[in-house]
C-alpha positions, 0 to 999 in steps of 0.5 A: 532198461537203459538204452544205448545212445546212437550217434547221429540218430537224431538228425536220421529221424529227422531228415527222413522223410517217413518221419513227422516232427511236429505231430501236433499240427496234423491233429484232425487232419491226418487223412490230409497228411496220407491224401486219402480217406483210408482208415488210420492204424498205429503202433504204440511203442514199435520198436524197431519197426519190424511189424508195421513195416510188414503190415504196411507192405501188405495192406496200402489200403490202410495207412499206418502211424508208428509211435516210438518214444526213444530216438536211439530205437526209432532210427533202427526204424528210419533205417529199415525204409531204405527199400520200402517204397509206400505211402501209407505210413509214418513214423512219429517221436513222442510219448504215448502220454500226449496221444490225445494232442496229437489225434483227434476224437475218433480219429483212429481206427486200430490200436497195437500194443506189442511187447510194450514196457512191463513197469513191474513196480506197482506204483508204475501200474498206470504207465502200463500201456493196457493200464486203465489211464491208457485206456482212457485215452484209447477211447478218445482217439479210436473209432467206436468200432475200433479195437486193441490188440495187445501182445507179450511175453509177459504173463504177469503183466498179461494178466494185469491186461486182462482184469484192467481191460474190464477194469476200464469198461471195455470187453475182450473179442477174444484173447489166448495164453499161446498165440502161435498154438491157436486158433488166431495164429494165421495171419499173424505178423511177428515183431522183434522180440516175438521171434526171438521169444518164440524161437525160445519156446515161450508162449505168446499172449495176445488179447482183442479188446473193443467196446460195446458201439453206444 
C-alpha cells in the first residue's frame, strides 16, 4: 500500500514533545525517561494512535511506547495529544527491525501486535511481525513474563501466527477466531481498522503468546 505524503509531518513529529528522536540513546534507561519504575508496554505498528492513546489514558500506572515506521501515519498520532494530558507515554519513528538497538535485555513488559502488515508474499514471510525473526527479537527485550498480543483481520496471516508462534518455541495463553463473540472481548480496546472491520461484520482474531519462565 502506498501512503500518501503529509505536508509538514515531519517537523510535527519532531517538535512534540511525546516524541523521542533518538531512541537508541535511552536503550537501558527508559524507566529514566518516564521517571519511574512502572512496567513498560509498546505498540509495534500503532497507526494512527487510537489504542495506545486510550490504554494510557486508562492505565498511568503503566507507561506506554508506540512505534510507528511511517511519518505520514505517525503524525495523525502527534495530533491526537492535543488533549491528552499524561506522562506514561511516548511515541517513537523506527523500524521495528532495530528493536534490540533501541531496548535493552528484558526491558519490556508487554508487546502489541495490531492489524500489522500481512506481507502476502512468501518470500516476505519474515517481515511479518508474528514471524519467528521477530519473534526472535521479542524474546530479547521482554520480560520473562511478559506476553504478546497480536490481533487482525487477516485470517490467513492469523493462522501463519498460530503455527509461527509454536514454530518459534513459544506457547499460546489462549487464542479466538472471533474476538468480539468470546469470551476475551471484555476490556477489549478497539484500534482504527478494528472499528471499521467490525462495523462490517468481520470477525476478529486475536492470540496471547508467552513463554515458559526458564
Amino acid at each position: 500500500m502506498r501512503l500518501r505524503n503529509v505536508k509538514g509531518a515531519d517537523d510535527t513529529i519532531e517538535t512534540c514533545e511525546y516524541t523521542i528522536q533518538e531512541p537508541e540513546q535511552n536503550k537501558g534507561t527508559w524507566q529514566e525517561v518516564f521517571g519511574n519504575d512502572n512496567p513498560i508496554h509498546i505498540e509495534i505498528g500503532m497507526g494512527k494512535g487510537q489504542f495506545i492513546l486510550e490504554l494510557a489514558r486508562r492505565n498511568p500506572d503503566i507507561n506506554y511506547i508506540g512505534i510507528e515506521k511511517f511519518s505520514s501515519v505517525l503524525v495523525r498520532a502527534v495530533e491526537k495529544l492535543e488533549d491528552f494530558e499524561g506522562e506514561n507515554l511516548r511515541l517513537i519513528r523506527m523500524n521495528a527491525e532495530n528493536l534490540e538497538d533501541v531496548f535493552e535485555q528484558e526491558e519490556i513488559s508487554q508487546i502489541y501486535l495490531n492489524f500489522s502488515d500481512p506481507w502476502p508474499k512468501d518470500r516476505h514471510a519474515k517481515r511479518r511481525l508474528t514471524s519467528t525473526t521477530f519473534y526472535k527479537r521479542y524474546d530479547h527485550i521482554l520480560k520473562r513474563d511478559g506476553v504478546v498480543i497480536f490481533k487482525t483481520d487477516n485470517r490467513e496471516l492469523f493462522d501463519f501466527s498460530l503455527e509461527s508462534t509454536k514454530e518459534a518455541g513459544w506457547e499460546l495463553k489462549n487464542y479466538t477466531f472471533d474476538l468480539h463473540h468470546s469470551e476475551y472481548v471484555e476490556g477489549n480496546i478497539m484500534t482504527e481498522y478494528e472499528a471499521k472491520f467490525s462495523s462490517q461484520g468481520k470477525p476478529i482474531c486475536r492470540l496471547v503468546a508467552y513463554r515458559s519462565i526458564r
